[in-house]
N, CA, C and O atoms as a GROMACS GRO file, in nm:
protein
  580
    1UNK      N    1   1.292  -3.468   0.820
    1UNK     CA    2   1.315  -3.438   0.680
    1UNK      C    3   1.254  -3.303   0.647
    1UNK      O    4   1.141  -3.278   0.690
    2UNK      N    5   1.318  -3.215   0.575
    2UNK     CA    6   1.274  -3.111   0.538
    2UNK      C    7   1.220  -3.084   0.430
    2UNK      O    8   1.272  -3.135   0.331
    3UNK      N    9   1.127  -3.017   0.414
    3UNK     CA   10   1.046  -2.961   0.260
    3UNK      C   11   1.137  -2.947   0.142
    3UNK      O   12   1.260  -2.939   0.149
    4UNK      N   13   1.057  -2.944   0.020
    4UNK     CA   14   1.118  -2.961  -0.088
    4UNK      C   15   1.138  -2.796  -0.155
    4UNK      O   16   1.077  -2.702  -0.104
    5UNK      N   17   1.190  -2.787  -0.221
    5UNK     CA   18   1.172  -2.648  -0.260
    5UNK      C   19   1.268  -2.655  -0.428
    5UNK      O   20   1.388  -2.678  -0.438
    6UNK      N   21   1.176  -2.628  -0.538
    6UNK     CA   22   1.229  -2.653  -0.648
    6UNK      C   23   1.385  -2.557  -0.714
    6UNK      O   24   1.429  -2.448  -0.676
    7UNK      N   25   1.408  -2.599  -0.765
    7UNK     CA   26   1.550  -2.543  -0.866
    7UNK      C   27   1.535  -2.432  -0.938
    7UNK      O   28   1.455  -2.454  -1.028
    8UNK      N   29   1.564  -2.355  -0.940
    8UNK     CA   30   1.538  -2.191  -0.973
    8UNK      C   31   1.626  -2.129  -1.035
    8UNK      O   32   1.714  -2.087  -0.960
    9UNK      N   33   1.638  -2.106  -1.134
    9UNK     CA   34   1.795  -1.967  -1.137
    9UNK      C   35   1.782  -1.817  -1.125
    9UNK      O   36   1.731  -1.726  -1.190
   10UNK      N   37   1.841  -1.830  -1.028
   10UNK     CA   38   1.862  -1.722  -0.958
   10UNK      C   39   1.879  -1.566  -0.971
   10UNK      O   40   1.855  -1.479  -0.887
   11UNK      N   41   1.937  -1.552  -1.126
   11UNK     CA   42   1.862  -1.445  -1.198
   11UNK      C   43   1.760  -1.369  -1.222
   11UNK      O   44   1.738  -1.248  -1.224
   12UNK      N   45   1.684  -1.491  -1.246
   12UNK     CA   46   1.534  -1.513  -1.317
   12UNK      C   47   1.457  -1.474  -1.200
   12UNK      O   48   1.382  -1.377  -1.204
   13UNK      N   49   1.473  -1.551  -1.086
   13UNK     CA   50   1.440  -1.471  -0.949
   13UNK      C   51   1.441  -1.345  -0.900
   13UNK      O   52   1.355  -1.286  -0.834
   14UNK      N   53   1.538  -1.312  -0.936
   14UNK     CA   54   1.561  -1.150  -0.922
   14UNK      C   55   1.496  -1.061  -0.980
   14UNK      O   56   1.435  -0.963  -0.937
   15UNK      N   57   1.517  -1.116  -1.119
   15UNK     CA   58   1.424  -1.010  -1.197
   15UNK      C   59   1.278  -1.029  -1.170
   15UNK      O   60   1.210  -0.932  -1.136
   16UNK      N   61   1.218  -1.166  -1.185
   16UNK     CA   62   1.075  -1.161  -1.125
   16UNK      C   63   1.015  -1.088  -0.973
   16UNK      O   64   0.905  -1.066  -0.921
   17UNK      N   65   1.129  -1.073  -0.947
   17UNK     CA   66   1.079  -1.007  -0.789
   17UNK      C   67   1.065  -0.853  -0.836
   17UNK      O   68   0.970  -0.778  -0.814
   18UNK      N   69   1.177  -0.826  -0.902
   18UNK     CA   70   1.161  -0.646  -0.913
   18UNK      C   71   1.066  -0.630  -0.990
   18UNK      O   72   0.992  -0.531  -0.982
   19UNK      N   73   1.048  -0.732  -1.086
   19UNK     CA   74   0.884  -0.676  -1.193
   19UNK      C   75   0.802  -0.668  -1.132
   19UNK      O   76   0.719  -0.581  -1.157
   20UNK      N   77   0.778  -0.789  -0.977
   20UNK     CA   78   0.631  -0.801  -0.887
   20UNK      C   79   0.642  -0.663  -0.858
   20UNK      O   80   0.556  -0.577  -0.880
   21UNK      N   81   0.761  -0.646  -0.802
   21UNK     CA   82   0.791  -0.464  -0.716
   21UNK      C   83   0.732  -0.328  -0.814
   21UNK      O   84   0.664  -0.230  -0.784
   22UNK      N   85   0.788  -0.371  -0.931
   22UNK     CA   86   0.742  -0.255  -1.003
   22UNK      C   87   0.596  -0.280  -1.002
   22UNK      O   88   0.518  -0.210  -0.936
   23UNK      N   89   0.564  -0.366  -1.065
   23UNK     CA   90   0.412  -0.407  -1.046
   23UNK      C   91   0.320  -0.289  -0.905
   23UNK      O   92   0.249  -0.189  -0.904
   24UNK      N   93   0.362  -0.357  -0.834
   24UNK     CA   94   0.281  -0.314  -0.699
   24UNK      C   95   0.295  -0.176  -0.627
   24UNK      O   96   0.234  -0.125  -0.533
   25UNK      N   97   0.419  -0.128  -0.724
   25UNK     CA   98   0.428   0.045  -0.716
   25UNK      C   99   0.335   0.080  -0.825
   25UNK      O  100   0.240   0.147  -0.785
   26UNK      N  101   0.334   0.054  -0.943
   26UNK     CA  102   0.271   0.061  -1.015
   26UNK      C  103   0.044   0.084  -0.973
   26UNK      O  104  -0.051   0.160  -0.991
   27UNK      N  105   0.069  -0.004  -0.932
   27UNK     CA  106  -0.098  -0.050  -0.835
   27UNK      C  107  -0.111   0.116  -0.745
   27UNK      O  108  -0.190   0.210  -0.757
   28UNK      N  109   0.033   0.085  -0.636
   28UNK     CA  110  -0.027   0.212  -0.540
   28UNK      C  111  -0.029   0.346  -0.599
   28UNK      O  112  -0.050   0.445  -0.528
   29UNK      N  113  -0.002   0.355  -0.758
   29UNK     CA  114  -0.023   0.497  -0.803
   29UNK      C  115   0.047   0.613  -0.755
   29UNK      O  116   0.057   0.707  -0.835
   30UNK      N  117   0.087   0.624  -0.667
   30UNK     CA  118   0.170   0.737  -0.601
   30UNK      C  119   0.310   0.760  -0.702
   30UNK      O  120   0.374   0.679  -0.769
   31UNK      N  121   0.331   0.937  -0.673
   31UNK     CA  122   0.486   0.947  -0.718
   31UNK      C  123   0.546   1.015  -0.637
   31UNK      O  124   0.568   1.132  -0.669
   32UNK      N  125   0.589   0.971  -0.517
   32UNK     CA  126   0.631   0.992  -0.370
   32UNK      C  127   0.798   0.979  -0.424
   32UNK      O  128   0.842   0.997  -0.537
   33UNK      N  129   0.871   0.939  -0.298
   33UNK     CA  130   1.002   0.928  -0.347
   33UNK      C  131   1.001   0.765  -0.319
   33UNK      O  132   0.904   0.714  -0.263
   34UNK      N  133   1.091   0.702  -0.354
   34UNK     CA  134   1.104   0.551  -0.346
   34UNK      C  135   1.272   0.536  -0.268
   34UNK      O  136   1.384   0.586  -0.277
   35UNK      N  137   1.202   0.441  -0.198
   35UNK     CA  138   1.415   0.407  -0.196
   35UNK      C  139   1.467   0.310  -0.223
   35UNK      O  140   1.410   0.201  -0.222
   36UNK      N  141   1.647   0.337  -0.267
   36UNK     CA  142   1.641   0.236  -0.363
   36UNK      C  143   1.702   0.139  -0.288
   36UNK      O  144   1.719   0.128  -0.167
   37UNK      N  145   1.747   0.041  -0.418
   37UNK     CA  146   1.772  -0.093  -0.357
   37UNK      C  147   1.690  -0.184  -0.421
   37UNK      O  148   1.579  -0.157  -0.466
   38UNK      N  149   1.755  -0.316  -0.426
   38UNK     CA  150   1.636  -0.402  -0.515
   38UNK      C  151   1.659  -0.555  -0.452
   38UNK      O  152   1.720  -0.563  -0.346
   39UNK      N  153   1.618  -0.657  -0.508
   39UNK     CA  154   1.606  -0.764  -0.468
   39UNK      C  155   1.738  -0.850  -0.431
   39UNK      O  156   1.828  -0.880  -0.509
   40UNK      N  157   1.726  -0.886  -0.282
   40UNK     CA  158   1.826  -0.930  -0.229
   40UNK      C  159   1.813  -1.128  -0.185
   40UNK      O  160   1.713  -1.158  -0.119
   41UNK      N  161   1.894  -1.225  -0.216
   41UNK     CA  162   1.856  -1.350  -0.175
   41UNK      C  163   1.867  -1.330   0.028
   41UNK      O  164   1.911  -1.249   0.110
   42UNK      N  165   1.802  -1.447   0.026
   42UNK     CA  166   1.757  -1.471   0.193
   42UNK      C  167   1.752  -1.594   0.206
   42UNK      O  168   1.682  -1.646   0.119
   43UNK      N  169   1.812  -1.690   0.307
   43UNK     CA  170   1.793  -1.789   0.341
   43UNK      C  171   1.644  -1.853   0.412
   43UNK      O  172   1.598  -1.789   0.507
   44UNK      N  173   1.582  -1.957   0.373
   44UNK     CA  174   1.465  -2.033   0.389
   44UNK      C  175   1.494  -2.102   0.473
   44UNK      O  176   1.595  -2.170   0.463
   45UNK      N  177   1.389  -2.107   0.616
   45UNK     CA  178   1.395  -2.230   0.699
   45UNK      C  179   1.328  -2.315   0.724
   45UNK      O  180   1.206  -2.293   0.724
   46UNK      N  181   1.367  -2.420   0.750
   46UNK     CA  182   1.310  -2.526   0.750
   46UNK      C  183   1.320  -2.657   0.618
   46UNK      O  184   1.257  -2.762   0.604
   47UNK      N  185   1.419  -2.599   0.544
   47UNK     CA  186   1.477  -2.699   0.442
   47UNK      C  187   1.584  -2.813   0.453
   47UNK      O  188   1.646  -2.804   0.559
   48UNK      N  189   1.612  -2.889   0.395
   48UNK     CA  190   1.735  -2.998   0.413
   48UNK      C  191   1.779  -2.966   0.277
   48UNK      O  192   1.703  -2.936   0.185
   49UNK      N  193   1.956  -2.976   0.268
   49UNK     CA  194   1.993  -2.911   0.375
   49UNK      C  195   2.013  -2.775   0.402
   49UNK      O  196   2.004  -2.696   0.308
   50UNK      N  197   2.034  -2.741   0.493
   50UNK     CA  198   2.021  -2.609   0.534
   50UNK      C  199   2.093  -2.528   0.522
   50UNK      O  200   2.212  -2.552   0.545
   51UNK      N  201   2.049  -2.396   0.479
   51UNK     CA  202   2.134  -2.297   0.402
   51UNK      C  203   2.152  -2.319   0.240
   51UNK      O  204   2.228  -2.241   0.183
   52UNK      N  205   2.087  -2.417   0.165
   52UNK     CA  206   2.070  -2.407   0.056
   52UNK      C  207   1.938  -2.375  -0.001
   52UNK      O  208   1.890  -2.433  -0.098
   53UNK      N  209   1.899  -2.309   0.043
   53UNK     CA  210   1.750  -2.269  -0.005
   53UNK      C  211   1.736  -2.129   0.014
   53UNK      O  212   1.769  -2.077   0.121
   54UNK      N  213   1.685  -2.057  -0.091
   54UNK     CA  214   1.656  -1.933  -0.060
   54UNK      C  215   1.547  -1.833  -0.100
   54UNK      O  216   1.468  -1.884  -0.179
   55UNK      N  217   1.528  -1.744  -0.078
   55UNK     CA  218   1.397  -1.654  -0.188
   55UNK      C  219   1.436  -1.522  -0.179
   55UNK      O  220   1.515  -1.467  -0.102
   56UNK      N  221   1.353  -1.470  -0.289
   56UNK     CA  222   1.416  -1.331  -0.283
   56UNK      C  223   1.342  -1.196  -0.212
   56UNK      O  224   1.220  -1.177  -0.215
   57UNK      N  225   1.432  -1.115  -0.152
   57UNK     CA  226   1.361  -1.032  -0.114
   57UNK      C  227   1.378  -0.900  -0.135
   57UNK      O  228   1.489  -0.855  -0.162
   58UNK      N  229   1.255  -0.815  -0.124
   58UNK     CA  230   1.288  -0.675  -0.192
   58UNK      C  231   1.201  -0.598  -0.086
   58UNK      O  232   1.081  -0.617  -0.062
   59UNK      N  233   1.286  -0.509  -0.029
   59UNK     CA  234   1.230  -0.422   0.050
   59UNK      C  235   1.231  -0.244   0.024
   59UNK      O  236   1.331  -0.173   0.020
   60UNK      N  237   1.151  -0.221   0.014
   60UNK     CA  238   1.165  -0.071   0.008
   60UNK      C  239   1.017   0.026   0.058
   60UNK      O  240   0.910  -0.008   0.108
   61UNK      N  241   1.057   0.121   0.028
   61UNK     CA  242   0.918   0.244   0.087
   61UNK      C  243   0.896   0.327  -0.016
   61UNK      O  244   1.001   0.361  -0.071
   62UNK      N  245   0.796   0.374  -0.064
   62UNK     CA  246   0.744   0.529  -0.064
   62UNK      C  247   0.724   0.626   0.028
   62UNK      O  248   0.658   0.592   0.126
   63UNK      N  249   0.768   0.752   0.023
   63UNK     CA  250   0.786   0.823   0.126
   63UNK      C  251   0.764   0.962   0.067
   63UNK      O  252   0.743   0.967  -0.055
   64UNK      N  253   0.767   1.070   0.133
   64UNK     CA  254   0.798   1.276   0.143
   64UNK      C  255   0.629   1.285   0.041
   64UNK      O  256   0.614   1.329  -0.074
   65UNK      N  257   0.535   1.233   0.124
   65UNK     CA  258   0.363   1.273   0.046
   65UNK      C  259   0.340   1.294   0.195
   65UNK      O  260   0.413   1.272   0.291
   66UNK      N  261   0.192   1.354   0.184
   66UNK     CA  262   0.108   1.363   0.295
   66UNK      C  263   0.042   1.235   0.304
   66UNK      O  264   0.008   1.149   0.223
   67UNK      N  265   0.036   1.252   0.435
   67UNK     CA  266  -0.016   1.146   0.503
   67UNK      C  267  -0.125   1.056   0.483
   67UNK      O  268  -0.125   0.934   0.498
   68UNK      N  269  -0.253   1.158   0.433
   68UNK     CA  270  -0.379   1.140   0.367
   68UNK      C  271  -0.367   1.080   0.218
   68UNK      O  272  -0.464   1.022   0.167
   69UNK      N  273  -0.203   1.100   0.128
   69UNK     CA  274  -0.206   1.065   0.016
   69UNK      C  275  -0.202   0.929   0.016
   69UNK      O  276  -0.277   0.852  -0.046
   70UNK      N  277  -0.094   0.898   0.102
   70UNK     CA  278  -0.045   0.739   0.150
   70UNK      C  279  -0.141   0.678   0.192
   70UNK      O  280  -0.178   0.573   0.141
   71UNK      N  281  -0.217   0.747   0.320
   71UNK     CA  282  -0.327   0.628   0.343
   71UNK      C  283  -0.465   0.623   0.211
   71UNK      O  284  -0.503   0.513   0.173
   72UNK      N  285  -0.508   0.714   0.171
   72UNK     CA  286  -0.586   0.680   0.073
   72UNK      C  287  -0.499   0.583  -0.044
   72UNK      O  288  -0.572   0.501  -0.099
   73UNK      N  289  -0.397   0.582  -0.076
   73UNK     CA  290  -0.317   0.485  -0.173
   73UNK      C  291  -0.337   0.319  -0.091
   73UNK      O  292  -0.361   0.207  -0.136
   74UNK      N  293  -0.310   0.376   0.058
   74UNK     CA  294  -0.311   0.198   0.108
   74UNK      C  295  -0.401   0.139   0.068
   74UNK      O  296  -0.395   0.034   0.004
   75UNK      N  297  -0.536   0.222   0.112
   75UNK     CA  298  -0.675   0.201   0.144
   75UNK      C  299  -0.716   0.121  -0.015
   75UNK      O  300  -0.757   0.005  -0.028
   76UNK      N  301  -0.692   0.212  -0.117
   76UNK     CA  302  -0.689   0.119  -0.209
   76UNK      C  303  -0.654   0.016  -0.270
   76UNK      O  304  -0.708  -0.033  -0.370
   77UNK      N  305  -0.520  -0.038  -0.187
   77UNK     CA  306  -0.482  -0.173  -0.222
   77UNK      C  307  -0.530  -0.278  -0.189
   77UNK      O  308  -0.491  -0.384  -0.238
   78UNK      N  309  -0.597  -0.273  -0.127
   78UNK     CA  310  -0.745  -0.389  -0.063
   78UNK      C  311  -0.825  -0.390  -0.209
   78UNK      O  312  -0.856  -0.505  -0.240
   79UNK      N  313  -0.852  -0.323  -0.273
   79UNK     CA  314  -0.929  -0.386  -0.398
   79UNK      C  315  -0.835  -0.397  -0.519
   79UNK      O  316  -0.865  -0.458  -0.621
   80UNK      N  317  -0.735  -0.340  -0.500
   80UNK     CA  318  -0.659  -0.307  -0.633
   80UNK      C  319  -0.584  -0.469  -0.666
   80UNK      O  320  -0.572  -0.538  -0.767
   81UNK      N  321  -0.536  -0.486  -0.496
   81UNK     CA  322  -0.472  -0.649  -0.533
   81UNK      C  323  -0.567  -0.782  -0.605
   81UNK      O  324  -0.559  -0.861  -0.699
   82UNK      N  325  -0.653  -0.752  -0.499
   82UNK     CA  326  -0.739  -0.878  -0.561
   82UNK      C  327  -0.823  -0.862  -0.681
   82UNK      O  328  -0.862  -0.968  -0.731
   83UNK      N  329  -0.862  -0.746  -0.741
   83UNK     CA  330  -0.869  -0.710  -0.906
   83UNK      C  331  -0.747  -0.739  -0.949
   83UNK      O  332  -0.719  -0.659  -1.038
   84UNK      N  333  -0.654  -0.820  -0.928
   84UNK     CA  334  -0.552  -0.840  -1.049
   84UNK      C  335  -0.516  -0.966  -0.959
   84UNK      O  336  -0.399  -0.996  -0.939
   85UNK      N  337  -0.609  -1.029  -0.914
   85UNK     CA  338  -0.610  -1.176  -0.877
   85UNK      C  339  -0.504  -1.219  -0.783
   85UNK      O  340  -0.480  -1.340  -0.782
   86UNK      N  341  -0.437  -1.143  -0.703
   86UNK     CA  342  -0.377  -1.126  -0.561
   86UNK      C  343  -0.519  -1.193  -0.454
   86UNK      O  344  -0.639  -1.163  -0.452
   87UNK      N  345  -0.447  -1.282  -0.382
   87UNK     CA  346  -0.541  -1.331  -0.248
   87UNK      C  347  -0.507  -1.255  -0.178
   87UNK      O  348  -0.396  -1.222  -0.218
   88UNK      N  349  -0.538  -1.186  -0.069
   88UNK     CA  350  -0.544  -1.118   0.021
   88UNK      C  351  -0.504  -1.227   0.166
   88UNK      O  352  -0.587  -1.314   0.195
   89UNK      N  353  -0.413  -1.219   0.227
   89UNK     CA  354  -0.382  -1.302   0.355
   89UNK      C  355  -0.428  -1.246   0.490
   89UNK      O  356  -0.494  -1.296   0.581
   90UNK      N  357  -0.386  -1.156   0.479
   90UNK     CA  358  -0.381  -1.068   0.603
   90UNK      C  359  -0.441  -0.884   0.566
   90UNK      O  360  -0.387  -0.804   0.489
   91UNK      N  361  -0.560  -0.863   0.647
   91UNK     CA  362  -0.578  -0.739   0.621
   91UNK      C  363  -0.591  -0.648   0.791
   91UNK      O  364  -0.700  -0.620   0.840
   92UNK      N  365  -0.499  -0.625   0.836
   92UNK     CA  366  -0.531  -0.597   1.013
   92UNK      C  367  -0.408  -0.534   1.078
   92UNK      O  368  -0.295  -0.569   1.047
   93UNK      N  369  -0.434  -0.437   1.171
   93UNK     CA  370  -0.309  -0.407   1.234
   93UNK      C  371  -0.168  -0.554   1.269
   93UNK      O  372  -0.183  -0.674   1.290
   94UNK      N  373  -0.069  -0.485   1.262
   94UNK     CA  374   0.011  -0.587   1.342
   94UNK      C  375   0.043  -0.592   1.488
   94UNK      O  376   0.033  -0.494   1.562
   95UNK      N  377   0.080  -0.703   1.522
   95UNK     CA  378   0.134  -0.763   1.652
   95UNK      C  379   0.226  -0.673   1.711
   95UNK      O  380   0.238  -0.710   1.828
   96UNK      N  381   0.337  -0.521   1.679
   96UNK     CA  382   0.395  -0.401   1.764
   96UNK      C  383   0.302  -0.343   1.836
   96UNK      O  384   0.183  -0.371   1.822
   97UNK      N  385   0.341  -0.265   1.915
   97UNK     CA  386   0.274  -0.187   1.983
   97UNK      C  387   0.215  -0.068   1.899
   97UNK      O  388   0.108  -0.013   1.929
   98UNK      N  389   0.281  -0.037   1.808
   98UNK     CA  390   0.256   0.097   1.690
   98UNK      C  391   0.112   0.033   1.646
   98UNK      O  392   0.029   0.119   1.621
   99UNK      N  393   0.066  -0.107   1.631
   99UNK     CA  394  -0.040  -0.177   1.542
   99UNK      C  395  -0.075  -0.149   1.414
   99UNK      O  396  -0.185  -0.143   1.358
  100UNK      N  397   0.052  -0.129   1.372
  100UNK     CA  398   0.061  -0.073   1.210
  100UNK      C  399  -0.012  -0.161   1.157
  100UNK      O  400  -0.021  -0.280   1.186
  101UNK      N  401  -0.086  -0.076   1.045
  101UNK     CA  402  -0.220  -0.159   0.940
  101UNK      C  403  -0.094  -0.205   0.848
  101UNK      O  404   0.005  -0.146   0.805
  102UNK      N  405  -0.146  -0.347   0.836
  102UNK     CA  406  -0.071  -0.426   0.727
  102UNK      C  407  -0.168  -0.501   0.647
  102UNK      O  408  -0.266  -0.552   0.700
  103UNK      N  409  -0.141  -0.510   0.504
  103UNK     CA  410  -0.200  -0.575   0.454
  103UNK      C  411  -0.126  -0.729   0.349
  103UNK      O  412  -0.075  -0.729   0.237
  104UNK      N  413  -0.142  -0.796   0.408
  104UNK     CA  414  -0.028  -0.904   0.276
  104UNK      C  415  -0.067  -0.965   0.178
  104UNK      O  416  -0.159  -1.022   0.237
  105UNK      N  417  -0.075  -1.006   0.064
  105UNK     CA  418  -0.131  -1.045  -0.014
  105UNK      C  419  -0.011  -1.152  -0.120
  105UNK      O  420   0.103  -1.121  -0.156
  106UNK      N  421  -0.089  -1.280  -0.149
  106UNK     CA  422  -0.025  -1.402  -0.249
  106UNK      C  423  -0.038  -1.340  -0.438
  106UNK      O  424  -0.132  -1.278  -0.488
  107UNK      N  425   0.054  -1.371  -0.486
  107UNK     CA  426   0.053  -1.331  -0.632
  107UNK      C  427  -0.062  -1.430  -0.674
  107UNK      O  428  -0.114  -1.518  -0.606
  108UNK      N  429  -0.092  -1.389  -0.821
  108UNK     CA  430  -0.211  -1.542  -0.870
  108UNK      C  431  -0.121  -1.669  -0.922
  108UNK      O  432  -0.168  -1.776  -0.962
  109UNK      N  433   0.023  -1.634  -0.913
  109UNK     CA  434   0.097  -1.738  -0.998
  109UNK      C  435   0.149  -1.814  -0.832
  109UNK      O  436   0.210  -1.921  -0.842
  110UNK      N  437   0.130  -1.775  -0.732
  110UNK     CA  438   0.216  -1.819  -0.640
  110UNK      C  439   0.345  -1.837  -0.596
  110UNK      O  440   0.402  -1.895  -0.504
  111UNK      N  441   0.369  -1.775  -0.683
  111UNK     CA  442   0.584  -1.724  -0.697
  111UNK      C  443   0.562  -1.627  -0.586
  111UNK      O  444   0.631  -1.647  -0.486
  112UNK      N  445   0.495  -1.546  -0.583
  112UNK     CA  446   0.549  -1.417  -0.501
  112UNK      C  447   0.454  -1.364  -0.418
  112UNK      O  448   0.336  -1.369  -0.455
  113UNK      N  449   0.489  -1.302  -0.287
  113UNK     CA  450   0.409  -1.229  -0.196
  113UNK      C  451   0.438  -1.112  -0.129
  113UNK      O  452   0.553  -1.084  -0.098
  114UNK      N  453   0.308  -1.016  -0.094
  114UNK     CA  454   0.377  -0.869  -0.087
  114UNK      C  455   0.309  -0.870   0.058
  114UNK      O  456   0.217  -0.939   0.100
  115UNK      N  457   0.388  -0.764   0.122
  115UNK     CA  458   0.303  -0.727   0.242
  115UNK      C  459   0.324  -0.533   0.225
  115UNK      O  460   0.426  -0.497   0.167
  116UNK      N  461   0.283  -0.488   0.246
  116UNK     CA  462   0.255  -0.348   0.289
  116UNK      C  463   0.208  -0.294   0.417
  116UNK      O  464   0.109  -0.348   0.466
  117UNK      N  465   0.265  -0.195   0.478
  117UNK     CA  466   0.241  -0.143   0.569
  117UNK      C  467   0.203  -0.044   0.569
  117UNK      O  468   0.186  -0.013   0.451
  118UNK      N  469   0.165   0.065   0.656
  118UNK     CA  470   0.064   0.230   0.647
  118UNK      C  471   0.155   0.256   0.799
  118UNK      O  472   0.124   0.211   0.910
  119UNK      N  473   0.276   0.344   0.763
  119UNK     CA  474   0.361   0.370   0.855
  119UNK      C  475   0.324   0.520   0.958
  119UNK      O  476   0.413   0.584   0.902
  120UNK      N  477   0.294   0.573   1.011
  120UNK     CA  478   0.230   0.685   1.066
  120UNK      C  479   0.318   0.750   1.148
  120UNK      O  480   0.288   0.720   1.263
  121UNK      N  481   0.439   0.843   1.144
  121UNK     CA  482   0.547   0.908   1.255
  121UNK      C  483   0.511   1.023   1.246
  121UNK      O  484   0.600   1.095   1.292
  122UNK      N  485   0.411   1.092   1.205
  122UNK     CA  486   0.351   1.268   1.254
  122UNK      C  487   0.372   1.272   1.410
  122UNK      O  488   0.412   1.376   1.463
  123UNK      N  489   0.354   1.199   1.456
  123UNK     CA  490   0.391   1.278   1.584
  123UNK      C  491   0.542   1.236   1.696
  123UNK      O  492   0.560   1.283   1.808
  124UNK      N  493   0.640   1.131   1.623
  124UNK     CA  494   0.789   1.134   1.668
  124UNK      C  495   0.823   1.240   1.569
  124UNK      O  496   0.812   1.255   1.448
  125UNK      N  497   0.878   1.322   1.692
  125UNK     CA  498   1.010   1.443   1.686
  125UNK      C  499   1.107   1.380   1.603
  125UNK      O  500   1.139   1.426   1.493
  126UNK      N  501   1.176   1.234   1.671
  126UNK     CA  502   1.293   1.232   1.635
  126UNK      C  503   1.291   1.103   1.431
  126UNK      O  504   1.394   1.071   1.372
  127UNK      N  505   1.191   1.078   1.399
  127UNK     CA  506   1.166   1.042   1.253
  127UNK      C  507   1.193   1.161   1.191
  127UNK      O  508   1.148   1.271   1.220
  128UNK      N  509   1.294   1.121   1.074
  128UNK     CA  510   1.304   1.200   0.927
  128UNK      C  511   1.198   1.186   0.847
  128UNK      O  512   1.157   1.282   0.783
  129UNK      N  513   1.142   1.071   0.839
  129UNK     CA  514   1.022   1.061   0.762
  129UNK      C  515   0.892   1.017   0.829
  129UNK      O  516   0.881   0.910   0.889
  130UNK      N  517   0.784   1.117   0.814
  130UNK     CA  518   0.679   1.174   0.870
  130UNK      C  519   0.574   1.050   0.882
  130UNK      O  520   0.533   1.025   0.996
  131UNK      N  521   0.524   0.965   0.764
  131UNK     CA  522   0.428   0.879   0.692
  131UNK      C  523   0.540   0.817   0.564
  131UNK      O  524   0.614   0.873   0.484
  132UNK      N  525   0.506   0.668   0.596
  132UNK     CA  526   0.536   0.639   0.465
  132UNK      C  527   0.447   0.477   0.418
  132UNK      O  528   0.396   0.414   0.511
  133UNK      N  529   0.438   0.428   0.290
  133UNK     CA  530   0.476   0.301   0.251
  133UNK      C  531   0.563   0.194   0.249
  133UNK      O  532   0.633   0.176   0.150
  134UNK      N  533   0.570   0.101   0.369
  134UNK     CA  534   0.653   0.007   0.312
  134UNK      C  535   0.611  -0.095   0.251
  134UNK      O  536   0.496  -0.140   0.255
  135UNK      N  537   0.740  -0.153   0.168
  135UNK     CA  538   0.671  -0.251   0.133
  135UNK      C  539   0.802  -0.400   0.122
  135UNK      O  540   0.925  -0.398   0.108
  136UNK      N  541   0.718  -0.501   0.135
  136UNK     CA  542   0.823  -0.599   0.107
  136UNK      C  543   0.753  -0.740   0.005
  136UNK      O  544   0.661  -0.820   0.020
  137UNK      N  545   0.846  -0.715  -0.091
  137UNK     CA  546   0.794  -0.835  -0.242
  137UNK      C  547   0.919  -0.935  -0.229
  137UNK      O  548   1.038  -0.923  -0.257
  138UNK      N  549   0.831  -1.054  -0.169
  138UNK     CA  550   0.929  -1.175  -0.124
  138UNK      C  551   0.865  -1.297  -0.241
  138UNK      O  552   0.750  -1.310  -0.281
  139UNK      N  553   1.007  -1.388  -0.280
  139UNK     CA  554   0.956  -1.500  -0.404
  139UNK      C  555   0.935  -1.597  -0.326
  139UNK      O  556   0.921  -1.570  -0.207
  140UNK      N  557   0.925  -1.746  -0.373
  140UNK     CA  558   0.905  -1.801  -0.315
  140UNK      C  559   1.049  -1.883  -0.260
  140UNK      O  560   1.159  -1.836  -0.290
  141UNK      N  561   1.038  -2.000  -0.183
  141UNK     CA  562   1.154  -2.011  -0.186
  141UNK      C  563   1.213  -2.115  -0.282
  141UNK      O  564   1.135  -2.196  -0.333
  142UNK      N  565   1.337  -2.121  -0.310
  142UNK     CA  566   1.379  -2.208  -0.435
  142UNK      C  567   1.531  -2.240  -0.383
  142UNK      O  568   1.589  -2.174  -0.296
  143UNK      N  569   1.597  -2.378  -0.466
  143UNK     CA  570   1.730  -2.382  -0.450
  143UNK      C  571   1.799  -2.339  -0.599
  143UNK      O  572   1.781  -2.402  -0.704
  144UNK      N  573   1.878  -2.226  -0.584
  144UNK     CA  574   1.959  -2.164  -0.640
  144UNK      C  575   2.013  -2.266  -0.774
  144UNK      O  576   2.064  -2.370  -0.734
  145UNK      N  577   2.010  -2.255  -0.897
  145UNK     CA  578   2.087  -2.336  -0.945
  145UNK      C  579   2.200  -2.299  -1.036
  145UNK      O  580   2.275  -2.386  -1.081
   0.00000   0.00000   0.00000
């Protein structure tokens, strides 16, 4: 039997994800370039039945700053989240070989969770973009109603 996952409309989802998003651009202070695109549904696994469950996801970057701007912006999201009552999950390189610093963090309402990355390509030739922010503001998951 699979987990439960409550009734949502799916709107309302959307927009709560791009406010978390604005939110958490908002936090990293930067006025880099952004790219666009906004909150997209995603299928949840491990539900019954399957393929009716989903959450939302929003992926994007800050990007074209120096390198030093971005990482001092990361560096600050370690206090900036949890001053606005964000848990902190994960603060540590990741599992690639790159060991990109990631940091993820739970909203205080528990709807939503962000992860951020501290992307570093100064030294690939073949990257358009040098250093950047990513970021990804995922809801929780819900069935569509």
């Amino acid at each position: 039997m699979g987990k439960n996952a409550e009734t949502r409309d799916e709107a309302q989802m959307r927009e709560g994800t791009q406010r978390t998003s604005s939110q958490v651009l908002d936090m990293i202070g930067l006025k880099g370039k952004v790219t666009e695109g906004g909150p997209l549904p995603r299928p949840c696994d491990g539900y019954e039945p399957e393929g009716e469950v989903d959450r939302m996801d929003h992926s994007w970057s800050i990007y074209d700053l120096p390198y030093e701007e971005l990482e001092q912006a990361y560096e600050g999201m370690r206090t900036k989240l949890p001053a606005k009552g964000w848990k902190v999950t994960q603060d540590g390189p990741d599992e690639s070989p790159a060991k990109t610093p990631t940091l993820r963090a739970d909203a205080p309402d528990g709807d939503y969770a962000v992860q951020l990355q501290l992307m570093d390509n100064r030294k690939d030739p073949t990257s358009k973009t040098k250093a950047l922010i990513g970021v990804t503001v995922v809801s929780r998951c819900f069935r569509p109603s």
